[in-house]
KEKE-3310 file (N, C-alpha, C; in steps of 0.2 Angstrom, whole numbers, plus 5000, padded with zeros to 4 digits):
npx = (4769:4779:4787:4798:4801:4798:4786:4787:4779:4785:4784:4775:4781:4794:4796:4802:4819:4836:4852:4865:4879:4893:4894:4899:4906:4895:4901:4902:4909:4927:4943:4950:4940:4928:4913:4906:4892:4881:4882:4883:4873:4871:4857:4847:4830:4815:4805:4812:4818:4829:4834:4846:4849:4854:4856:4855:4861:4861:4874:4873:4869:4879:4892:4886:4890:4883:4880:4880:4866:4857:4841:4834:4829:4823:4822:4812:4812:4815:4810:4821:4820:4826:4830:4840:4848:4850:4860:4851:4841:4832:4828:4831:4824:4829:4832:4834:4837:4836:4839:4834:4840:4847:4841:4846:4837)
npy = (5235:5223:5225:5213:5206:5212:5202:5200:5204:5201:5203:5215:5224:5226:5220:5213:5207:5208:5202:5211:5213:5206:5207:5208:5200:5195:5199:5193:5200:5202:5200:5184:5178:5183:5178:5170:5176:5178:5182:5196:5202:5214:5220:5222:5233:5233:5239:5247:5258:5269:5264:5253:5237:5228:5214:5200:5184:5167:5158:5144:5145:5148:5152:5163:5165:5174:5181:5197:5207:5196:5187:5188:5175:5179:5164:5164:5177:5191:5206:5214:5226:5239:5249:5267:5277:5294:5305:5302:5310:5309:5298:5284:5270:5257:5245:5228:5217:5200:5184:5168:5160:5160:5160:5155:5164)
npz = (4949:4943:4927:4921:4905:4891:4877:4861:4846:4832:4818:4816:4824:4819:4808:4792:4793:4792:4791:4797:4803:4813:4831:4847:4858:4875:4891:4909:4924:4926:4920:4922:4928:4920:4911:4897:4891:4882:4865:4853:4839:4826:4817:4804:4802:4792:4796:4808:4800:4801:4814:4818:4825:4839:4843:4854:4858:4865:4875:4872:4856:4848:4838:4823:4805:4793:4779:4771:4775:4772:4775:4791:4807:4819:4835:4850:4855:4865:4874:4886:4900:4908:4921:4921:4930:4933:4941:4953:4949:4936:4924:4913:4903:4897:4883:4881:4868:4866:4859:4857:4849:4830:4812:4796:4782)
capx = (4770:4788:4790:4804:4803:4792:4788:4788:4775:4790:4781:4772:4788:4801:4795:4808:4826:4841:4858:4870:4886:4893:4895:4906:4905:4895:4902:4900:4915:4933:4949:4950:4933:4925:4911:4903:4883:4879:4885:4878:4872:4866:4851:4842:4824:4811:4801:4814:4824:4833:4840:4850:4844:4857:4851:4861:4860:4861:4880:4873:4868:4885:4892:4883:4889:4879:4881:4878:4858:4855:4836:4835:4822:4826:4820:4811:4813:4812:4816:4821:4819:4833:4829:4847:4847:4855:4859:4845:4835:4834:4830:4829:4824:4836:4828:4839:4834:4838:4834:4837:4844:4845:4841:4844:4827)
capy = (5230:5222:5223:5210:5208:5209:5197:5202:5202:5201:5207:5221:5228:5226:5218:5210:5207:5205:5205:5218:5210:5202:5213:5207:5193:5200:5193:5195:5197:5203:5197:5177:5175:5183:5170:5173:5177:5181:5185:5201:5204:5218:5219:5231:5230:5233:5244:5253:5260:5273:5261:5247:5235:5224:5206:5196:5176:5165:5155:5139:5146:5145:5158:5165:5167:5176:5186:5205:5209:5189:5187:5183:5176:5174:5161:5169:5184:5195:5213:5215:5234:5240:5257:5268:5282:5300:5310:5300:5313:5308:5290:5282:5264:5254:5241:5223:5213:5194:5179:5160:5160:5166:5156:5161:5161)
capz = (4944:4941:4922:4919:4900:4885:4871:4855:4838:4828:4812:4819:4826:4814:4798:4789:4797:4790:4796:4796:4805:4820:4836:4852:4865:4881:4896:4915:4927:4923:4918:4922:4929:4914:4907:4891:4893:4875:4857:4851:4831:4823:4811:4799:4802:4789:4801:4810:4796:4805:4818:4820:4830:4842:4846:4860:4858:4870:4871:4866:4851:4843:4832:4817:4801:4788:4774:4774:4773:4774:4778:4796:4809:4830:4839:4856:4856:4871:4877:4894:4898:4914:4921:4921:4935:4931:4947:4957:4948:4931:4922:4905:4901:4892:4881:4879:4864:4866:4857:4858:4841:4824:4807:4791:4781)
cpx = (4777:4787:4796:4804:4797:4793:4784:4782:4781:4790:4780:4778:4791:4801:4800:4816:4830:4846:4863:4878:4885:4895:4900:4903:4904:4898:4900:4905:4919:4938:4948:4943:4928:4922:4905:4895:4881:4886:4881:4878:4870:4862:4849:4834:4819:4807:4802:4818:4829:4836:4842:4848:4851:4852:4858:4857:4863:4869:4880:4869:4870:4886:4889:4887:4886:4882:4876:4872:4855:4847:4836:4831:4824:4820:4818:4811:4810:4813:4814:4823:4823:4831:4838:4843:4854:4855:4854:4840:4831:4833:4830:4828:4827:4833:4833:4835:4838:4835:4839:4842:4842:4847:4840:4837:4829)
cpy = (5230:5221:5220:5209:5209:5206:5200:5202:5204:5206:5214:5225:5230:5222:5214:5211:5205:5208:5211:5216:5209:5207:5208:5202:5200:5195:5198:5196:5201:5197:5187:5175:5179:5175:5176:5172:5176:5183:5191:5203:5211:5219:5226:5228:5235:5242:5250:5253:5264:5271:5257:5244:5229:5218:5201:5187:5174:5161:5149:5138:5145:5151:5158:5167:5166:5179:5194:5206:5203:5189:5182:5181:5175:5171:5163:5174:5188:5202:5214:5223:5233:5248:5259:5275:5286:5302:5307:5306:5312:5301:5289:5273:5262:5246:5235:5218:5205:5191:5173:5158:5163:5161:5161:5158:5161)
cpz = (4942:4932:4918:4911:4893:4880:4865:4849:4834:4820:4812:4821:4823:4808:4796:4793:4793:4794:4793:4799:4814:4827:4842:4855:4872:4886:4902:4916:4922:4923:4917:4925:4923:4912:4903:4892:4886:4870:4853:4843:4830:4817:4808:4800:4798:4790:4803:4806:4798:4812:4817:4824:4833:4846:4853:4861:4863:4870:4868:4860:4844:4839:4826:4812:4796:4783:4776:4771:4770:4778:4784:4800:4817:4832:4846:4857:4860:4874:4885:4895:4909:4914:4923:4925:4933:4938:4950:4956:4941:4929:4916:4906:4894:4888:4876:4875:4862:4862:4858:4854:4837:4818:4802:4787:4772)
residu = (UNK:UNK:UNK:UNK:UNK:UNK:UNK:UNK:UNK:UNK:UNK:UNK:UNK:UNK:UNK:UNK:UNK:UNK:UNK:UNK:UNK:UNK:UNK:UNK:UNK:UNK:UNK:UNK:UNK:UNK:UNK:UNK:UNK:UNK:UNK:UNK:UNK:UNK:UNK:UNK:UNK:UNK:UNK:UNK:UNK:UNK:UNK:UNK:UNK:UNK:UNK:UNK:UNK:UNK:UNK:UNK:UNK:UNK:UNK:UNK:UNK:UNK:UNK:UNK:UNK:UNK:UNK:UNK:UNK:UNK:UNK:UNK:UNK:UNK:UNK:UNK:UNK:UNK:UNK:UNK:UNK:UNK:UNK:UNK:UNK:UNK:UNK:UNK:UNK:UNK:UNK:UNK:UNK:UNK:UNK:UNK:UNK:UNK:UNK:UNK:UNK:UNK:UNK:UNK:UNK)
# end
């Protein structure tokens, strides 16, 4: 079974969202071929108090400005999970949380 991503109960996971601030442009590619893939946020969420939670927006989602702890809600929302190999002996899966957008509520 190929597990490319899962989709979310939003509530049930993480409960209330708010933001927390603006995180980096992901891009692909170095130097001049560099193209912008996403814009990454971070959030506090309800649920998970003890993390942080980073979101990566799609780029025609346009930049976000919020206020700090602004109730928020993402459009789509998906986690796409990436296994990471240690020493070809060793793994961790790595859990990328996207959405299509992010409105404030």
């Amino acid at each position: 079974m190929d597990l490319r991503n899962v989709v979310l109960n939003m509530q049930e996971t993480f409960g209330k969202i708010t933001f927390a601030g603006e995180g980096k442009l992901v891009t692909d590619g170095n130097g001049r071929s560099a193209k912008v893939i996403g814009r990454e946020y971070r959030l506090y969420a309800e649920k998970q108090p003890a993390d942080n939670i980073s979101v990566i927006l799609q780029p025609s989602a346009g930049e976000k400005h919020f206020e700090y702890e602004d109730m928020v809600a993402l459009e789509n929302p998906h986690l796409e999970v990436r296994a990471v190999a240690i020493d070809n002996r060793q793994a961790y899966s790595d859990y990328i949380l996207y959405a299509d957008n992010m409105k404030k509520l």
